[in-house]
C-alpha positions as CSV (number, residue, x, y, z in Angstrom):
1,X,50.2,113.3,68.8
2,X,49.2,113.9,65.2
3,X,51.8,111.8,63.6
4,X,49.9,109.1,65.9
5,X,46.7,109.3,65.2
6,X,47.2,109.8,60.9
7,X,49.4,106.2,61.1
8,X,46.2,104.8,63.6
9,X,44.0,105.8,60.2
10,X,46.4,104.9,57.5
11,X,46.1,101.0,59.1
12,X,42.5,101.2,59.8
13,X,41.8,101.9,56.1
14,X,44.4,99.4,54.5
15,X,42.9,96.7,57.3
16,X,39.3,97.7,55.6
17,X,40.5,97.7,52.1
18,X,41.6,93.9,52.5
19,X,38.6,92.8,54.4
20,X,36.2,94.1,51.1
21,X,38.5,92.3,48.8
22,X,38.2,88.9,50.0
23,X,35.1,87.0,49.5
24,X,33.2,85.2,52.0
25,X,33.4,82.0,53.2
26,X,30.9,79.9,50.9
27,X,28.5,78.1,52.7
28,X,26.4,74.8,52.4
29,X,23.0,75.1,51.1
30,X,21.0,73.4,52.8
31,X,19.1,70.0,51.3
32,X,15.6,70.0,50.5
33,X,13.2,68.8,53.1
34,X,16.3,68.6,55.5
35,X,15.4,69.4,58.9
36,X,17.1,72.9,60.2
37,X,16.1,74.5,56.8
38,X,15.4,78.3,56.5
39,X,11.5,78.7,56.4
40,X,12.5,81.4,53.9
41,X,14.0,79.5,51.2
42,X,12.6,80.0,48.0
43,X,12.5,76.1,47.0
44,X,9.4,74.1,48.3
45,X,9.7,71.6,50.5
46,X,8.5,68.2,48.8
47,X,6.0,66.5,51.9
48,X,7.5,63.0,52.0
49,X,5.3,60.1,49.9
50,X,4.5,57.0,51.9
51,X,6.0,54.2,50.8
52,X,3.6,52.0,48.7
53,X,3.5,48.3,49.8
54,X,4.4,45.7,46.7
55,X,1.8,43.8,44.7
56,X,1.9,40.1,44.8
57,X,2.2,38.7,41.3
58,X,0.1,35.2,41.1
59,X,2.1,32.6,41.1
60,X,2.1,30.5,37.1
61,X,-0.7,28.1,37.0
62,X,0.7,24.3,36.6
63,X,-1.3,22.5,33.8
64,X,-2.5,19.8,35.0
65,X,-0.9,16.0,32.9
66,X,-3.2,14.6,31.0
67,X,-3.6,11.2,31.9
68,X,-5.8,9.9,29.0
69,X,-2.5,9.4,26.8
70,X,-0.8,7.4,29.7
71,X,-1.8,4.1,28.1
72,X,-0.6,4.6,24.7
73,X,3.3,6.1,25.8
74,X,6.3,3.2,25.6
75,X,9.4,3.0,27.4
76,X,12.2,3.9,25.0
77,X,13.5,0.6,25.6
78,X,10.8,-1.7,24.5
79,X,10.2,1.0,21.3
80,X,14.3,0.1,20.6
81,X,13.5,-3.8,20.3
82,X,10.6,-3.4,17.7
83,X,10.5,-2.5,14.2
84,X,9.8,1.1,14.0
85,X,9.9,1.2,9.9
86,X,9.5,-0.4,6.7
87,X,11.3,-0.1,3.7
88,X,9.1,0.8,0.9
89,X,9.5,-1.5,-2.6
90,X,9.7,-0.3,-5.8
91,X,6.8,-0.1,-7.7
92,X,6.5,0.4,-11.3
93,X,2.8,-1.0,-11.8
94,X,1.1,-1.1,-8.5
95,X,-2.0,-3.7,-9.8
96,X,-3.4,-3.9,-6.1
97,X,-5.0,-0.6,-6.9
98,X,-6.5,-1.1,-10.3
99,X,-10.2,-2.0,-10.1
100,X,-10.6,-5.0,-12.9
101,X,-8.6,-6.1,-15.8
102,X,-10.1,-8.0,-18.8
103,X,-8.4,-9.9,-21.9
104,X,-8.1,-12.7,-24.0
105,X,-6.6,-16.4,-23.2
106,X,-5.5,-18.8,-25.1
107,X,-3.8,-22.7,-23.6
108,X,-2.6,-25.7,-25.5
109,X,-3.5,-29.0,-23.1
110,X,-0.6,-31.7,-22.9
111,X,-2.6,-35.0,-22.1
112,X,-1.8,-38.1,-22.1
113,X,-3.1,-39.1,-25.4
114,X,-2.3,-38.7,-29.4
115,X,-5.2,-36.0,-29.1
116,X,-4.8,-32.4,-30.1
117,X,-6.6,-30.1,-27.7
118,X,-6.2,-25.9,-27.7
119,X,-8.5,-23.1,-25.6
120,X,-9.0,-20.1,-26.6
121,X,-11.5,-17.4,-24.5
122,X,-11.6,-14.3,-22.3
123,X,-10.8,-13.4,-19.0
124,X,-11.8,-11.3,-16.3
125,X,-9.2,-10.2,-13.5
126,X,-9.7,-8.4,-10.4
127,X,-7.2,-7.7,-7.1
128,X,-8.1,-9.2,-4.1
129,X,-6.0,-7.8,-1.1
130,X,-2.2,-9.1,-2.1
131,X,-4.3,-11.9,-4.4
132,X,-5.4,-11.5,-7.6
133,X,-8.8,-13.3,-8.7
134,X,-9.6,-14.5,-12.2
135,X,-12.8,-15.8,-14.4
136,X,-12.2,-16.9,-17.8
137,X,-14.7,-18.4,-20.2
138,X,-13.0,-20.8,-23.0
139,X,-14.0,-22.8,-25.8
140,X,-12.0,-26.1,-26.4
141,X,-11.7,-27.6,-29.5
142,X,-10.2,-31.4,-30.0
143,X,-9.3,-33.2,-32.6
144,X,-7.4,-36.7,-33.5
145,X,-4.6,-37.2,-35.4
146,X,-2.9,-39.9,-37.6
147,X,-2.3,-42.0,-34.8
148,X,-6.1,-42.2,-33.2
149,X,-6.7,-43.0,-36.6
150,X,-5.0,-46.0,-37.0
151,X,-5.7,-46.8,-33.1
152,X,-9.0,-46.8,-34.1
153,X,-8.9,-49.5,-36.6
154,X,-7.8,-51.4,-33.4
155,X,-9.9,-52.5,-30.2
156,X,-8.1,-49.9,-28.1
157,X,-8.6,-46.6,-27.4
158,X,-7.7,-43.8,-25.2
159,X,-9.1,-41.7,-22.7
160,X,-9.4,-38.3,-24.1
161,X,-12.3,-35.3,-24.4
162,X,-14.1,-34.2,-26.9
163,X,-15.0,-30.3,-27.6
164,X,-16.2,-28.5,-25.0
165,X,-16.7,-25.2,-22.9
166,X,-14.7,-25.0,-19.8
167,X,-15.3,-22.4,-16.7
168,X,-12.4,-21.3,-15.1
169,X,-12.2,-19.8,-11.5
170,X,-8.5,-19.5,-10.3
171,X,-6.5,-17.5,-7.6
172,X,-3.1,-16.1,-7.8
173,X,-0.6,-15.1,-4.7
174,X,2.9,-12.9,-5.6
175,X,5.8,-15.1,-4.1
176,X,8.2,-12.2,-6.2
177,X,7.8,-9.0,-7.5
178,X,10.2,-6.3,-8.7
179,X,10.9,-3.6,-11.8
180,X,12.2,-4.9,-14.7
181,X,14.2,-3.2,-17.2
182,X,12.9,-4.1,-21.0
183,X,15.0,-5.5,-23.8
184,X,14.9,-3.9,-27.1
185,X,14.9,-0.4,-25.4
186,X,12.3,1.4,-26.8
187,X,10.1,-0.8,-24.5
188,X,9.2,0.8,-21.3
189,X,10.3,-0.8,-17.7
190,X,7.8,-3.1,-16.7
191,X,6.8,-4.6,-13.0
192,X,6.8,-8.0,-13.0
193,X,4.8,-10.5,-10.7
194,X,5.7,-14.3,-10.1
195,X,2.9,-16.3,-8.5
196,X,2.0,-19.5,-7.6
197,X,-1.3,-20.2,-8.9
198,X,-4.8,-22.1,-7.8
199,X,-7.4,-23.3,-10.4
200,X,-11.0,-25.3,-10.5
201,X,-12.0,-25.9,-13.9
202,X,-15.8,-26.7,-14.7
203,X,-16.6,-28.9,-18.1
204,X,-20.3,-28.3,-19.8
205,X,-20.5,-30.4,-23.3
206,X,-22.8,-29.2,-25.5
207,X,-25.7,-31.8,-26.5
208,X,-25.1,-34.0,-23.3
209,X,-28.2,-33.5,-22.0
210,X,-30.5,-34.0,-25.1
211,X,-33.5,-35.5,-24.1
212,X,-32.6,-35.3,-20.1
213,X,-35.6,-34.5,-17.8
214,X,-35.6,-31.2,-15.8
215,X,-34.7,-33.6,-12.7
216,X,-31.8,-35.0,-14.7
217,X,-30.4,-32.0,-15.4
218,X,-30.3,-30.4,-12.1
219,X,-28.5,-33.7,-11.1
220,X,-26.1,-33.6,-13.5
221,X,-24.8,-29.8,-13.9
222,X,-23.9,-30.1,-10.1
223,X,-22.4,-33.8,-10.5
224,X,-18.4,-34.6,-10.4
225,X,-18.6,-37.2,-13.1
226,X,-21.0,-37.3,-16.0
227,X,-24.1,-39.0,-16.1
228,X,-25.1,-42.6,-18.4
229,X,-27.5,-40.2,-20.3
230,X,-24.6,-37.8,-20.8
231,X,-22.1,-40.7,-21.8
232,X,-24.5,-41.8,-24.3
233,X,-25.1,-38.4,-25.8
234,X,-21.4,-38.1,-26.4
235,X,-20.6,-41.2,-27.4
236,X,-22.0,-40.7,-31.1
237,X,-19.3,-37.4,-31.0
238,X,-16.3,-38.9,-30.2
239,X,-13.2,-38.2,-32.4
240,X,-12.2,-42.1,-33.5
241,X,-10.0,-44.1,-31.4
242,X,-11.3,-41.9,-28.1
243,X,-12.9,-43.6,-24.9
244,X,-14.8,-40.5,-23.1
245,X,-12.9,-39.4,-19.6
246,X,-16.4,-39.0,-17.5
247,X,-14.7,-36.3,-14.9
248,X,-16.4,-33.1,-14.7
249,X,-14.4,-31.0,-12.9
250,X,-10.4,-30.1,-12.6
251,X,-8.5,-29.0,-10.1
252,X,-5.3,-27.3,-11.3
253,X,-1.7,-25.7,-9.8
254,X,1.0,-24.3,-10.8
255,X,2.8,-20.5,-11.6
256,X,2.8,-17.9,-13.6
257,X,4.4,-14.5,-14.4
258,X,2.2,-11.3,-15.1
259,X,3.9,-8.7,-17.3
260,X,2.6,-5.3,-16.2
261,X,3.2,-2.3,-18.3
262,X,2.6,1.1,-16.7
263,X,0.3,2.3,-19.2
264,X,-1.7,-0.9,-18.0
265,X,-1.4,-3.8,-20.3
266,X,-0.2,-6.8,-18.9
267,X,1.1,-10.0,-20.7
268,X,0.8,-13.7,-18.9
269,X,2.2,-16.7,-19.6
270,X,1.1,-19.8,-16.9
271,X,2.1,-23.7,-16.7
272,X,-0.7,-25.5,-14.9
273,X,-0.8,-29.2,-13.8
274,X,-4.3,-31.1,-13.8
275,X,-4.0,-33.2,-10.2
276,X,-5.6,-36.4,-10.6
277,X,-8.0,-36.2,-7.6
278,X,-11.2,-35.4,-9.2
279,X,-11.8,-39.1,-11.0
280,X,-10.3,-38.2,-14.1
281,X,-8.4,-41.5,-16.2
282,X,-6.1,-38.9,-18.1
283,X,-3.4,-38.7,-14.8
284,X,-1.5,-35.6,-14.7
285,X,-1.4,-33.6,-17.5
286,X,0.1,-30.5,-18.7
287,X,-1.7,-26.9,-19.9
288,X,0.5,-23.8,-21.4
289,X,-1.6,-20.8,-21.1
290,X,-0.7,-17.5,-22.9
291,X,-3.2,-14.1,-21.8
292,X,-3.0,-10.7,-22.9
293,X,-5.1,-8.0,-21.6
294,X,-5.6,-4.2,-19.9
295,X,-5.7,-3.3,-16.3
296,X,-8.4,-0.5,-15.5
C-alpha cells in the first residue's frame, strides 16, 4: 500500500517536471485594427481614413494655328523647282558702293581728215544701280598738218573742226566683271569691269556767237547744227585747207574696261565710235580715250 502510493508520487512529479520545461505554444498576435482584437492590448487601434477621391488634372490647352502665315507657306514641291540660292561673285572692288569718283581724261579723235585733234579734261563718275554714270568737261585742241597745207593751196578742202569745248554725258553697263591677278607682282589684285558704253557729246566754240542777239543765242545753244552767224564767226578761224562740219552734237558707242584698285584708283581706257546720225559730214570716226582717277 505504501510502495503504491510513493510510485503514484514519483510519476506525478516527473509528469510535472516535464510540463514546466516545455514552453508554450506561441500564438498569433493579433493585427492592428483586426476585428476580434483584445480591448486590452496596449497598441492603439488606428480609426480607418476614408479614402480621398482623385483630382482631375485639366486637360493641356491646344494652341490654337495661326492662320495669318497660311498665305506665305509653299508646298515642298513647287520650293524644289525654283531657285532657292545664289552664288555670290568675287569681289575685289565693289564700285556699286562708292559714292562718286573724279579724274582726269584725255582722247585722241581719228577723223576722217589730215587734221590732228586731242582732248584733254576731267571727269566726274558716279554708280547708278548696276550702271555707272559719267560727266566730263574737255578742251579740244586742232591743228593741220603738212598735208592741209598743201590742200590748201588747192580749191579743196576737208570737213574737219576747229578748237573747241566739248560736254560729255555717257552711261556705262558691266557685260564682264571678275578679279584679276596683277603683273609685275608687287601690284595689288585688281577688279576689272568690261562695259559696253553710251555717249552724247555737246560742242560750244568759243567766239561763235560774237555779235548774236540774246534771241539768237537761245536759238542756237539748243540747235543740232550751227547757225549762219556761227559759220561766219568761225570761218575767219579755220586751220587752212578746213571746210567747217556744222553738227553740234555727237552721239557715240562703244566699250571700255575700268581698272579698279582696292585702295580706289581706277584706270580706263575706252574706244568710241561717232555714228553718223546727227548731220555730221565727217562719217564714222574713231576716239581712244585714256582716264585716270579715284573712287570715294
Amino acid at each position: 500500500m505504501i510502495r503504491s502510493a510513493l510510485l503514484i508520487a514519483v510519476l506525478g512529479l516527473s509528469s510535472a517536471t516535464l510540463a514546466a520545461e516545455e514552453p508554450p505554444p506561441a500564438s498569433a498576435e493579433p493585427a492592428r485594427g483586426e476585428a476580434g482584437a483584445s480591448p486590452d492590448s496596449d497598441t492603439p487601434q488606428q480609426p480607418e481614413q476614408p479614402e480621398q477621391p482623385k483630382k482631375e488634372e485639366p486637360a493641356p490647352e491646344v494652341a490654337e494655328e495661326d492662320e495669318s502665315l497660311e498665305r506665305h507657306r509653299t508646298p515642298f514641291e513647287v520650293l524644289n523647282e525654283r531657285m532657292i540660292g545664289v552664288a555670290s561673285r568675287s569681289v575685289r572692288f565693289d564700285w556699286r558702293k562708292r559714292t562718286v569718283g573724279v579724274g582726269l581724261i584725255g582722247s585722241q579723235l581719228l577723223e576722217y581728215n589730215n587734221f590732228s585733234t586731242t582732248r584733254f579734261g576731267a571727269l566726274v563718275r558716279k554708280p547708278l544701280g548696276s550702271f555707272m554714270g559719267e560727266l566730263a568737261i574737255t578742251r579740244v585742241v586742232t591743228w593741220g598738218s603738212r598735208s592741209t597745207e598743201k590742200l590748201a593751196l588747192t580749191p579743196y578742202r576737208q570737213s574737219g573742226r576747229p578748237s573747241r569745248f566739248e560736254l560729255d554725258v555717257n552711261v556705262g553697263y558691266p557685260l564682264a566683271e571678275g578679279v584679276a591677278t596683277s603683273r609685275p607682282g608687287f601690284f595689288p589684285a585688281t577688279e576689272l569691269v568690261f562695259s559696253a558704253s553710251a555717249g552724247f557729246r555737246y560742242a560750244f566754240y568759243p567766239g561763235a556767237l560774237s555779235g548774236a542777239s540774246f534771241g539768237q543765242v537761245a536759238r542756237s545753244v539748243i540747235a543740232p547744227r550751227l547757225s549762219q552767224k556761227e559759220v561766219e564767226n568761225l570761218e575767219r578761224k579755220l586751220p587752212p585747207g578746213m571746210q567747217l562740219d556744222e553738227a553740234r552734237y555727237n552721239l557715240l558707242t562703244g566699250l571700255n574696261l575700268d581698272i579698279y584698285f582696292q585702295s580706289g584708283g581706277f584706270l580706263t581706257p575706252r574706244a568710241m565710235i561717232a555714228l553718223p546720225i546727227t548731220g555730221t559730214e565727217l562719217g564714222l570716226w574713231w576716239e581712244l580715250t585714256f582716264s585716270a582717277g579715284w573712287m570715294f
